[in-house]
C-alpha atoms as an extended CHARMM CRD file, in Angstrom:
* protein
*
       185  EXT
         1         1  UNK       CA             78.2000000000     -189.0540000000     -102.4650000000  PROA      1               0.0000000000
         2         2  UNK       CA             78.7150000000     -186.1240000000      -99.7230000000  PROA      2               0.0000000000
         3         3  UNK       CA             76.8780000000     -183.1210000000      -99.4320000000  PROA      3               0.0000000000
         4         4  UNK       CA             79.7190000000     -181.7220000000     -100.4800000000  PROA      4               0.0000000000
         5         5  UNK       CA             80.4800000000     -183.5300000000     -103.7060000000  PROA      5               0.0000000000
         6         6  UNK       CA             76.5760000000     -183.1030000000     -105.0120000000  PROA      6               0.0000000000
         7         7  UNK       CA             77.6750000000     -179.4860000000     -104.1600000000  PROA      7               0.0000000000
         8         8  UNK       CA             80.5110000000     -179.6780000000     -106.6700000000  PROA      8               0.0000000000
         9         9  UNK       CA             79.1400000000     -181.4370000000     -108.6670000000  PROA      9               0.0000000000
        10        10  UNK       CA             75.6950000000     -179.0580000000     -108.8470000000  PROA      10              0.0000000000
        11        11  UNK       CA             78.7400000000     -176.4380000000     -109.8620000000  PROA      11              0.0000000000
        12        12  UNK       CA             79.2190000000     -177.9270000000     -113.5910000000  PROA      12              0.0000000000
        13        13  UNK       CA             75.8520000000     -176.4960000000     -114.5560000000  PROA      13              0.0000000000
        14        14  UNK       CA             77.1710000000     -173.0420000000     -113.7940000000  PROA      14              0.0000000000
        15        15  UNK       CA             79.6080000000     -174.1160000000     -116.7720000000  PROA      15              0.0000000000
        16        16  UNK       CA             77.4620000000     -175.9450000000     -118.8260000000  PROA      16              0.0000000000
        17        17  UNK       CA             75.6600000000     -173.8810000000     -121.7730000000  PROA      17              0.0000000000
        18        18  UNK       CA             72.2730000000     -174.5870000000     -122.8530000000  PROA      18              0.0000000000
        19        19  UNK       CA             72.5520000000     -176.7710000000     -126.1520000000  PROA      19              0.0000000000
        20        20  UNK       CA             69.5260000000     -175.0110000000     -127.8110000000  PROA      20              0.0000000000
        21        21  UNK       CA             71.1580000000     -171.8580000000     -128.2560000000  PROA      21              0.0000000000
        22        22  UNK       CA             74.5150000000     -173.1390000000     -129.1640000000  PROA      22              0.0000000000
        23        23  UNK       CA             72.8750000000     -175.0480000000     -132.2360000000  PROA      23              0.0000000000
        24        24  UNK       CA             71.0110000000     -172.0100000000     -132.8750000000  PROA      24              0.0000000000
        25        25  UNK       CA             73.6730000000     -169.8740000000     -133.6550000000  PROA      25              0.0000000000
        26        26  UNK       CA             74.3310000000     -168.1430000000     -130.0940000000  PROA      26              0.0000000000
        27        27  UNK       CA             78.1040000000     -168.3390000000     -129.5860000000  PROA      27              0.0000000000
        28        28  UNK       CA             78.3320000000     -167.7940000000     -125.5430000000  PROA      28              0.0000000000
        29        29  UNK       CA             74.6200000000     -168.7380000000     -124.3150000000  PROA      29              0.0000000000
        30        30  UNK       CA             73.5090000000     -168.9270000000     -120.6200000000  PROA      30              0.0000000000
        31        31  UNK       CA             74.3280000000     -171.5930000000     -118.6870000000  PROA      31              0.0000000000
        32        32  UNK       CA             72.0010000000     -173.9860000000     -117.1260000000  PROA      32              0.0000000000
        33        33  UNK       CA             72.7200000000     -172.5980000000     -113.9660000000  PROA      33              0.0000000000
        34        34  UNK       CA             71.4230000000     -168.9470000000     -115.2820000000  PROA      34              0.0000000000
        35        35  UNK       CA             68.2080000000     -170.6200000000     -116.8750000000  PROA      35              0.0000000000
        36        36  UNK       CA             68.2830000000     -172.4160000000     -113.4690000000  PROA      36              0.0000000000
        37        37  UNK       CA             67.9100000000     -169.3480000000     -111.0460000000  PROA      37              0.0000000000
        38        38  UNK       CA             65.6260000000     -167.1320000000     -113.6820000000  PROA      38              0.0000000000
        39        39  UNK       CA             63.4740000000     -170.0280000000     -113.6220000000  PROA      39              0.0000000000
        40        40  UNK       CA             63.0100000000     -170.1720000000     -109.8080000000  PROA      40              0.0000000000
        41        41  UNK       CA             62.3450000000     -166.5460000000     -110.0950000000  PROA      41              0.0000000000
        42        42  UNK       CA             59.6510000000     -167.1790000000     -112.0980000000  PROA      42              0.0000000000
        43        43  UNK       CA             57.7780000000     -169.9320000000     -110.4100000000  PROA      43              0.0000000000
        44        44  UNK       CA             58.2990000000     -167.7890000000     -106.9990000000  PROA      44              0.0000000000
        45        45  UNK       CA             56.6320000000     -164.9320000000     -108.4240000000  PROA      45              0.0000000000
        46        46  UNK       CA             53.8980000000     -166.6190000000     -110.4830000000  PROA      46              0.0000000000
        47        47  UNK       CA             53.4650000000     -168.8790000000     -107.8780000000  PROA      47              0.0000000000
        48        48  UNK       CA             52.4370000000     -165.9590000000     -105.1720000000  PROA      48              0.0000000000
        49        49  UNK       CA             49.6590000000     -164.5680000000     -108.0900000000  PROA      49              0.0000000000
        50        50  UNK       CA             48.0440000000     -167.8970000000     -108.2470000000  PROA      50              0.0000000000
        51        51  UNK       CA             47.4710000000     -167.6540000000     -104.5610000000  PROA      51              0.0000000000
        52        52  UNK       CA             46.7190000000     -164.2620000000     -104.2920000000  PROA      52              0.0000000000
        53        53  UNK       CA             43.9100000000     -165.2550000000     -106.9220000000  PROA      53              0.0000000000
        54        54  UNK       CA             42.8670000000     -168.2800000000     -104.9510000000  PROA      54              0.0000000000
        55        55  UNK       CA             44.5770000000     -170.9950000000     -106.4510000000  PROA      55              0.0000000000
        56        56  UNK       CA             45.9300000000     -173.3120000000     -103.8890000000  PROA      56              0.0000000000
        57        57  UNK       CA             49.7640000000     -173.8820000000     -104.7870000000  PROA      57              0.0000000000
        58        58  UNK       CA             52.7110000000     -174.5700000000     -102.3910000000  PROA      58              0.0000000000
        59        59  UNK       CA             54.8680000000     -171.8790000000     -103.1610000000  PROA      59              0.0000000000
        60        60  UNK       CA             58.0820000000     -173.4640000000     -101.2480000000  PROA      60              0.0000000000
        61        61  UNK       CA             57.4300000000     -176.9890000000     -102.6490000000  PROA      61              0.0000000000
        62        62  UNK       CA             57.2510000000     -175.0830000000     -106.4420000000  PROA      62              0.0000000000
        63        63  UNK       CA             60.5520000000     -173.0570000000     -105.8890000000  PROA      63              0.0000000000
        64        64  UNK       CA             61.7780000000     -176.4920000000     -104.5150000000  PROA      64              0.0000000000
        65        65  UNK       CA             60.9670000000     -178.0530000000     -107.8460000000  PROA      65              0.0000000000
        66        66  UNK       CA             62.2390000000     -174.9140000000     -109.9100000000  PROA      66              0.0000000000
        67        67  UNK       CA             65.6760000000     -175.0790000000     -107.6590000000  PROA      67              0.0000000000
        68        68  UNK       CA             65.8590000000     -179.3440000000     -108.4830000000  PROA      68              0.0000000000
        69        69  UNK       CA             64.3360000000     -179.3030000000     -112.2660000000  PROA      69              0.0000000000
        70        70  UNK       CA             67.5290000000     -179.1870000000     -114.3070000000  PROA      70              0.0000000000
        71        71  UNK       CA             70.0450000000     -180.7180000000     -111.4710000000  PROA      71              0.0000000000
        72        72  UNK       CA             70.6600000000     -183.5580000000     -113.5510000000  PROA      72              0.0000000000
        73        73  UNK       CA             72.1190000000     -182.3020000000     -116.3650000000  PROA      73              0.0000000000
        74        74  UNK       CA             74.9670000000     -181.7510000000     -114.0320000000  PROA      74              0.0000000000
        75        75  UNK       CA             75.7560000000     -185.7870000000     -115.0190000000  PROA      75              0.0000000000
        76        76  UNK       CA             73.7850000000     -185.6800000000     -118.6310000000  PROA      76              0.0000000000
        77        77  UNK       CA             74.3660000000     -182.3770000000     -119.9590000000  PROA      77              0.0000000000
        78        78  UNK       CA             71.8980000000     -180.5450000000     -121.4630000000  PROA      78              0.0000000000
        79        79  UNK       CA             70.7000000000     -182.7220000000     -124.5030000000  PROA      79              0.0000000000
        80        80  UNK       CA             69.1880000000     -180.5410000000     -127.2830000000  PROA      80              0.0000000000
        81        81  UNK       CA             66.0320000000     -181.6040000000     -128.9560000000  PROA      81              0.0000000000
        82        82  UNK       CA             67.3150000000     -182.9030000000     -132.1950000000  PROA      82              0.0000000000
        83        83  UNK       CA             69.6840000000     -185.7020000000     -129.7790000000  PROA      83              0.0000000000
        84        84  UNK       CA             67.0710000000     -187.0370000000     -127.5040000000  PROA      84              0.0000000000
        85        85  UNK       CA             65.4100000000     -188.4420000000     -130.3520000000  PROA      85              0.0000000000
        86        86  UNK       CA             68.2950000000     -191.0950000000     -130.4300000000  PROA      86              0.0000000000
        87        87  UNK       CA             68.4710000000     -191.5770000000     -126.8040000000  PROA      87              0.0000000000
        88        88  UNK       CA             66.1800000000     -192.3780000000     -123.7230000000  PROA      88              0.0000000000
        89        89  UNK       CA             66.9590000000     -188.6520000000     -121.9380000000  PROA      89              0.0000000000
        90        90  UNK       CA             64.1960000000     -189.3990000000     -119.6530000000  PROA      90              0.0000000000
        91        91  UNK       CA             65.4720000000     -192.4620000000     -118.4220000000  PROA      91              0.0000000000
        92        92  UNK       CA             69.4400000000     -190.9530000000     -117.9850000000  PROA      92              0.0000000000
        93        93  UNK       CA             67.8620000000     -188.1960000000     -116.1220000000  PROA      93              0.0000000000
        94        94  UNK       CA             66.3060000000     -189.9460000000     -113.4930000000  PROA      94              0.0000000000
        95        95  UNK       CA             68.9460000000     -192.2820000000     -112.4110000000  PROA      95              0.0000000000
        96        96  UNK       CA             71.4480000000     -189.1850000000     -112.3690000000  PROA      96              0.0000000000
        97        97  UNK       CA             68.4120000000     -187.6710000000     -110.0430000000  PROA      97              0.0000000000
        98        98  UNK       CA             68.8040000000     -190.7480000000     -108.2900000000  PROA      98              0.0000000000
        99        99  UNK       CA             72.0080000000     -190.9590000000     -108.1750000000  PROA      99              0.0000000000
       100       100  UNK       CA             72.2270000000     -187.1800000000     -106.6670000000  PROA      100             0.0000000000
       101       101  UNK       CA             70.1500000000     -186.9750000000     -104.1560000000  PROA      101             0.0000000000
       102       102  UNK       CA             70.8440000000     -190.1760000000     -102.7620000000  PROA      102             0.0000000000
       103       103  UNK       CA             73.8370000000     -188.5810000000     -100.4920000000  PROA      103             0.0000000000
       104       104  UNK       CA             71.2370000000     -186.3330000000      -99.2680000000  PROA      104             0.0000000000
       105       105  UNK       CA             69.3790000000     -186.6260000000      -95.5510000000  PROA      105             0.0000000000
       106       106  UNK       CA             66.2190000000     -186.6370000000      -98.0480000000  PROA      106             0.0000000000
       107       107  UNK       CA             66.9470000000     -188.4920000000     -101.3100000000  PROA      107             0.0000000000
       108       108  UNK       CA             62.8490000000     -190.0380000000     -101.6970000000  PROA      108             0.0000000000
       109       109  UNK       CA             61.6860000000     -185.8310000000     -101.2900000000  PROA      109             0.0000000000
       110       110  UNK       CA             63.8870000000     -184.5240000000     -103.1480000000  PROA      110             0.0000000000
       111       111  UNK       CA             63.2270000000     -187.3610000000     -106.4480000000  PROA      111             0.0000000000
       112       112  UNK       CA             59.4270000000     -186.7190000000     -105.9830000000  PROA      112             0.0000000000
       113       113  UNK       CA             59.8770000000     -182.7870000000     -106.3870000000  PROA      113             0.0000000000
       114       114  UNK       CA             62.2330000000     -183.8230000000     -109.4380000000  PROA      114             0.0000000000
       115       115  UNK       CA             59.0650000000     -185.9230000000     -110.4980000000  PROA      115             0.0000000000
       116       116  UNK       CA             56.5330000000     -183.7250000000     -109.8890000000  PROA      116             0.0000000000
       117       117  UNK       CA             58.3690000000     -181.7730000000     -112.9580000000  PROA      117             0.0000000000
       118       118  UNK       CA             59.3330000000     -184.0900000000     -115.2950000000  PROA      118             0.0000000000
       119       119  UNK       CA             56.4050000000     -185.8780000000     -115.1830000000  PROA      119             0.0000000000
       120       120  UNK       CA             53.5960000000     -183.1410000000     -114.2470000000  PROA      120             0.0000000000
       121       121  UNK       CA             52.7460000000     -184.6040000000     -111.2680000000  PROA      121             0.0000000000
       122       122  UNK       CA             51.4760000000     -181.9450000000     -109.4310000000  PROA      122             0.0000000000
       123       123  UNK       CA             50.3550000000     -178.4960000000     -109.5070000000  PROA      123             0.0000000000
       124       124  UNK       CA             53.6130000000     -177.0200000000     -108.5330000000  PROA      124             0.0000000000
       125       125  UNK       CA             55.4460000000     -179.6200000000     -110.6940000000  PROA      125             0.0000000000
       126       126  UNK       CA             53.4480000000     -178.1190000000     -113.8580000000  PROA      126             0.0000000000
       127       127  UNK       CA             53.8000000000     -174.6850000000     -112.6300000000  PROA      127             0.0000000000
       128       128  UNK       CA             57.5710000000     -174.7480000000     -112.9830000000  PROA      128             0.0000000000
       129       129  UNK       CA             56.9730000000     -176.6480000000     -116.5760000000  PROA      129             0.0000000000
       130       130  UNK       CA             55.1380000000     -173.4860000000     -117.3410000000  PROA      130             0.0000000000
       131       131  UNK       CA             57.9070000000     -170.9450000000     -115.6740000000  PROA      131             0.0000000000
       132       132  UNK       CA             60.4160000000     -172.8810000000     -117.7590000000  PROA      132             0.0000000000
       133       133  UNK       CA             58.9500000000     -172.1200000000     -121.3400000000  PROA      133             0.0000000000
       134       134  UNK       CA             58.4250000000     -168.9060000000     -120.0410000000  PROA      134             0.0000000000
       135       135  UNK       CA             61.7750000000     -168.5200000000     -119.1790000000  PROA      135             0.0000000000
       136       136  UNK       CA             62.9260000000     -170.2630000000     -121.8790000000  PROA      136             0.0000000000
       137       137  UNK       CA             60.6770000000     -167.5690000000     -124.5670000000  PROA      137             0.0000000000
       138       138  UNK       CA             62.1880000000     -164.5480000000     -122.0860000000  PROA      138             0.0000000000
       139       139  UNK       CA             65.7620000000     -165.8450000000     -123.5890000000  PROA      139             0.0000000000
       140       140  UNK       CA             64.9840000000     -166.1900000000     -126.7380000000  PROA      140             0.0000000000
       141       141  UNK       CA             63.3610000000     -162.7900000000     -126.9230000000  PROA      141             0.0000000000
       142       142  UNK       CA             66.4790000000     -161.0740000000     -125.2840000000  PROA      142             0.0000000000
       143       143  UNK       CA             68.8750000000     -162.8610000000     -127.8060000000  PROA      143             0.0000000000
       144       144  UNK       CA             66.6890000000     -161.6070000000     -130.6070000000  PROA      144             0.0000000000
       145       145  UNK       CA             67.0450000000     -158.2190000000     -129.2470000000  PROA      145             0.0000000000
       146       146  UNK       CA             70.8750000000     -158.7880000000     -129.2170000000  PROA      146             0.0000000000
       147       147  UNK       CA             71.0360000000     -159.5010000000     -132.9710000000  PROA      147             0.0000000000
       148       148  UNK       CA             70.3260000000     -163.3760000000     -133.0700000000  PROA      148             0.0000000000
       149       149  UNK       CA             68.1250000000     -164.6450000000     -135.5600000000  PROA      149             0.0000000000
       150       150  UNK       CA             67.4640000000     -168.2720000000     -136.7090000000  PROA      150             0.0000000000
       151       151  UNK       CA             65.4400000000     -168.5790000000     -133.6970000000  PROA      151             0.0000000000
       152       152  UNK       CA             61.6700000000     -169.0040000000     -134.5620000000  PROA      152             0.0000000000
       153       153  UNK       CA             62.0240000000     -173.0230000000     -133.8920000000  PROA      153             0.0000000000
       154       154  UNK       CA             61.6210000000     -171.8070000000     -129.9190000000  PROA      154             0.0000000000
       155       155  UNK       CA             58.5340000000     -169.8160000000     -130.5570000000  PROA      155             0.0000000000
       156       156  UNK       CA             56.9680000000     -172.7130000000     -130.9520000000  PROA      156             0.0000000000
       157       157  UNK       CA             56.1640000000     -172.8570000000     -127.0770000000  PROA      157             0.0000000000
       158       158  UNK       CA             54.2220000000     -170.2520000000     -127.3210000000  PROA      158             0.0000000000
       159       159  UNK       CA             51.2700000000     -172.1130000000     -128.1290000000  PROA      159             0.0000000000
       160       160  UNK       CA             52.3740000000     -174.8990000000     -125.0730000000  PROA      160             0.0000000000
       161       161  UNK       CA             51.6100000000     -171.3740000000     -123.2630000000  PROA      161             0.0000000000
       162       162  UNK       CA             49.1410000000     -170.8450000000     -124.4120000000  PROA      162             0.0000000000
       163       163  UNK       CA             47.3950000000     -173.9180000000     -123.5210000000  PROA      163             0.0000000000
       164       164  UNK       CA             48.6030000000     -174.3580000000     -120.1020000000  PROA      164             0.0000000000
       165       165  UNK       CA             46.3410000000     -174.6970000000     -117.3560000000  PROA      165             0.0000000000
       166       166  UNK       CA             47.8830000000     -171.6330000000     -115.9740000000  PROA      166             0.0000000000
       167       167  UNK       CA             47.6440000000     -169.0920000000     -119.3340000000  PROA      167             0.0000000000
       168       168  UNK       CA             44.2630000000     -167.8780000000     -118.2460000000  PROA      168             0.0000000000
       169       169  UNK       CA             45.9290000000     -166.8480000000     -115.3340000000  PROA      169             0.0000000000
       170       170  UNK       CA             48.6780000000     -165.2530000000     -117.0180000000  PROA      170             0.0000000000
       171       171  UNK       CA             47.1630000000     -164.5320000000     -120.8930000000  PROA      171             0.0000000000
       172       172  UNK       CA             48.2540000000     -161.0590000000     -120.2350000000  PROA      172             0.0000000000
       173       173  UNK       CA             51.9810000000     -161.6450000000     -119.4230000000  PROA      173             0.0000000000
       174       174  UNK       CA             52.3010000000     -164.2320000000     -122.2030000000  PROA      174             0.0000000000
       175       175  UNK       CA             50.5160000000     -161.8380000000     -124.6790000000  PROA      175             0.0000000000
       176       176  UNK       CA             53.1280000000     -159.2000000000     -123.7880000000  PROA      176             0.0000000000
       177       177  UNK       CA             55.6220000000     -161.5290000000     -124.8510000000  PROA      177             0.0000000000
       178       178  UNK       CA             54.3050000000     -162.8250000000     -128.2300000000  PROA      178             0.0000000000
       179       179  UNK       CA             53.4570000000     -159.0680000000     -128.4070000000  PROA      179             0.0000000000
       180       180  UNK       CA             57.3500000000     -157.7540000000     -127.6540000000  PROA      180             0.0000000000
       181       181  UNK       CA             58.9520000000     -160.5550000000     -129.9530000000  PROA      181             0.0000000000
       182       182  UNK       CA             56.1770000000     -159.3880000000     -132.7080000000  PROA      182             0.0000000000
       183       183  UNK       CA             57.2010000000     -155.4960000000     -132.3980000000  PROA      183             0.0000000000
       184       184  UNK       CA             60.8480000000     -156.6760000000     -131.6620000000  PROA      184             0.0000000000
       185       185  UNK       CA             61.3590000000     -153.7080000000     -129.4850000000  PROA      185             0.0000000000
């Protein structure tokens, strides 16, 4: 695989909805592309306030792993929950990662950033497992905002949040959320 085809072939997750919502009831969710970027986003900015409060994280190496976390559903899709309980998810996912990144000039980086994500390796791996929920509660809030209900299942990762390494860190921004979705402003 070229440069060019993993290219392409990144492009199908610009078309490629995320599952959740669609079972939930949202007819025309984001993509995994959008969740993609917003999640990057996320770990750059939360990221920079962990170091700014003294916590040693690799802010390039965590947007690294935000920018590679989902790159494999460009083969797999994205699998909802209630699917990967009849399939190995974990295992498709990292040959497709494999696969990928084996066309690159760095395929052994690039799978231990995917890694460090999917299997909490690192600081910066568990940091973008954190920006991801958050992300992922963001969405949910905004489609609840838009009219969509049915969606309480996702709350669920508030408490995940909540007991994250990080939330002491960031108690107040994950408050504000539990707090907005509560008010439903």
């Amino acid at each position: 695989m070229s440069l060019l085809d993993l290219f392409i072939e990144a492009g199908n997750l610009k078309r490629l909805p995320r599952t959740g919502w669609l079972l939930a009831g949202v007819p025309n969710p984001e993509s995994v592309a959008e969740h993609g970027y917003r999640v990057a986003l996320i770990t750059l900015f939360l990221a920079d306030e962990l170091g700014e409060n003294g916590i040693d994280v690799d802010v390039g190496r965590a947007v690294k792993i935000a920018l590679l976390h989902d790159l494999a559903e460009a083969r797999i899709t994205d699998v909802p929950l209630t699917a990967q309980r009849y399939l190995n998810k974990a295992e498709a996912e990292r040959k497709a990662a494999m696969e990928l990144f084996a066309g690159t000039s760095k395929p052994g980086e690039y799978f231990q950033l995917w890694r460090e994500y999917e299997d909490g390796l690192s600081r910066e791996g568990k940091l973008v497992r954190f920006a991801d929920k958050l992300e992922m509660l963001v969405q949910a809030l905004e489609y609840e905002k838009a009219g969509f209900r049915n969606l309480d299942d996702f709350w669920g990762t508030l408490e995940e949040l909540r007991e994250s390494e990080f939330y002491g860190y960031f108690r107040d921004l994950v408050e504000e959320l539990a707090a907005l979705r509560g008010g439903r402003r």
